[in-house]
N, C-alpha and C positions, 0 to 999 in steps of 0.2 A: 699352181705349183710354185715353192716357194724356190728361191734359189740353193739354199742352204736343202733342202731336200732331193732336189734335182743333185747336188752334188754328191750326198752321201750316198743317193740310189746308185750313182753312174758309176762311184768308184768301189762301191761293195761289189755289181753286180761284176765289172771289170775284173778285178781281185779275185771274186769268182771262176768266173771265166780262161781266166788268163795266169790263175797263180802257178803253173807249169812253167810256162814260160817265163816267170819271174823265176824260179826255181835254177832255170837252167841256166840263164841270166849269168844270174848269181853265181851260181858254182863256176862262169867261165869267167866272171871277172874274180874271184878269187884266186884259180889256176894260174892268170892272165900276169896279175896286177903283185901276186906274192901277196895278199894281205887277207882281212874280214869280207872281200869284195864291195864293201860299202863306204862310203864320203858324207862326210856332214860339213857341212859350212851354214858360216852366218848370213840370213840374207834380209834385207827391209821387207817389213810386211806389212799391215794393214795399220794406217794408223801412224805410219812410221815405226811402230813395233819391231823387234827382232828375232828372230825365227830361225831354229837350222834346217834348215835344205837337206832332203836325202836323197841320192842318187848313186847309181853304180859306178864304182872307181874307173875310171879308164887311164889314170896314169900310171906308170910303172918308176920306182924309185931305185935308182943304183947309189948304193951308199958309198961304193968302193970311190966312183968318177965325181960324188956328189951333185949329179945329175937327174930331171927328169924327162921324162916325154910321153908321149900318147903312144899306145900299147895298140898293136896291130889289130886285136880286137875292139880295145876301148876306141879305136877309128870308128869301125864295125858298127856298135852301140850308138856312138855318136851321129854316124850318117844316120840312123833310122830313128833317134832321137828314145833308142832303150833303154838309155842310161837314167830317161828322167823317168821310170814307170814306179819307181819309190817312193815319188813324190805322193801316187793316190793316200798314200800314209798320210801326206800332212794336208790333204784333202780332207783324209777324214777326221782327223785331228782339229778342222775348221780353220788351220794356219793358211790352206790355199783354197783356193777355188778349180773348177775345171776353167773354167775361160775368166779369163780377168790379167791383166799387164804381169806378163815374164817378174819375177824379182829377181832385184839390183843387189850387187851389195853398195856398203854404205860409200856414200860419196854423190850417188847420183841422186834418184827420186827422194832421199831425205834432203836434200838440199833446193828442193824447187819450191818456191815461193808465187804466191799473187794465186793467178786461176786454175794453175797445174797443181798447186798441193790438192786439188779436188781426187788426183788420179791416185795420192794414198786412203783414199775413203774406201778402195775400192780392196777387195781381197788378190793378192796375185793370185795367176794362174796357172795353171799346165800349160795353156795355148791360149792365141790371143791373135787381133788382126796384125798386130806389129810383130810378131815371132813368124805369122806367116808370110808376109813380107821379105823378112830375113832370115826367110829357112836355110838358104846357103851362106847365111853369117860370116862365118868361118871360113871358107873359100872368098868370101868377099875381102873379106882387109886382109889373107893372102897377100891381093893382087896390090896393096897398097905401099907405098913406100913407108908412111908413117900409120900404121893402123890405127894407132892409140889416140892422134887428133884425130885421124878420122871417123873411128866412133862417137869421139866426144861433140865433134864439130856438124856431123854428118848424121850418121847413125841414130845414134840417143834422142837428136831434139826430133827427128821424125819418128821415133817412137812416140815419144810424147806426144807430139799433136794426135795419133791414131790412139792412144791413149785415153786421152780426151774425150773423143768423138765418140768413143766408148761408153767413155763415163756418161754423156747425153744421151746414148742410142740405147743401152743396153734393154735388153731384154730375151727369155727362153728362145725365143723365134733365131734372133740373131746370134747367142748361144750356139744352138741346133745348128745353123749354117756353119758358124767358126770352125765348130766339132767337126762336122759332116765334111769341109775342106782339108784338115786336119789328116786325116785320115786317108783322106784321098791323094793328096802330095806324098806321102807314106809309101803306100801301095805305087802310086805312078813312080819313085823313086827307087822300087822295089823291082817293078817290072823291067825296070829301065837296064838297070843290073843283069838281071837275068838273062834279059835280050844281048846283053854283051858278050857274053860267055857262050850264045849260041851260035 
């Protein structure tokens, strides 16, 4: 099974599946967010290529304070990682993959040189071992005084290496497990919630 196959089966059958819940998604980040409910940006793709990104809005715009911030829902989407289910579009579009390195925008992975430009050969992904890694991202440089070296300094270059290792290991098997962990951090973070409220 070829990879480009394995991807278009998982995100039709997904699509399938789940276009409810994209439905409802949707209608709450348009309520949410005052807009289309949907975000496009530009992000590095395969190749160094440039690609827009789809994902569900979670910021909210106040024009009056010229202000934005994360929308009480767009949190919501965020923690459960709903915001990116739009991406199966540019899955099936062949701009992403299911499993292969989060995309950057520009500044970062188009800029690495020597044995790391190997890691734009590869297609990004929905998920990947370094997005599971820093599932709590976000909470993480929080806790940071300077977040933005600390991504740069910290963060990013241990993506890359897991990146990498990627790039050498890859294969359906290792796929299957990304996905299958994926899913599971989801749900455990899901239950987690629930258990709180009880």
């Amino acid at each position: 099974m070829t990879k480009r196959f394995f991807d278009v089966f998982f995100s039709t059958t997904a699509l399938f599946l789940f276009f409810w819940i994209l439905l409802i998604v949707w209608f709450m980040a348009c309520i949410d967010t005052r807009s289309n409910g949907l975000f496009l940006q530009k992000r590095i793709g395969q190749y160094g290529n440039v690609f827009k990104i789809y994902k569900f809005r979670t910021i909210q715009i106040y024009q009056k304070l010229n202000e934005t911030q994360i929308s009480r829902i767009g949190r919501l989407l965020r923690n459960y990682k709903l915001d990116e289910l739009p991406q199966f579009i540019n899955v099936l579009k062949g701009e992403m993959s299911i499993v292969g390195p989060r995309p950057d925008i520009a500044g970062y992975y188009d800029l690495l040189s020597g044995e790391y430009r190997k890691i734009l050969e590869l297609k990004p992904g929905l998920t990947s071992l370094a997005s599971l890694k820093y599932y709590n991202e976000d909470q993480l440089l929080q806790k940071q005084a300077f977040p933005l070296s600390y991504n740069d300094e910290v963060i990013f270059p241990d993506k890359v290496q897991l990146n990498l290792y990627y790039y050498y290991k890859q294969s359906i098997w290792i796929d299957l497990n990304i996905i299958g962990r994926t899913i599971s951090y989801v749900l455990q973070k899901f239950i987690k919630k629930q258990n709180y409220f009880v």
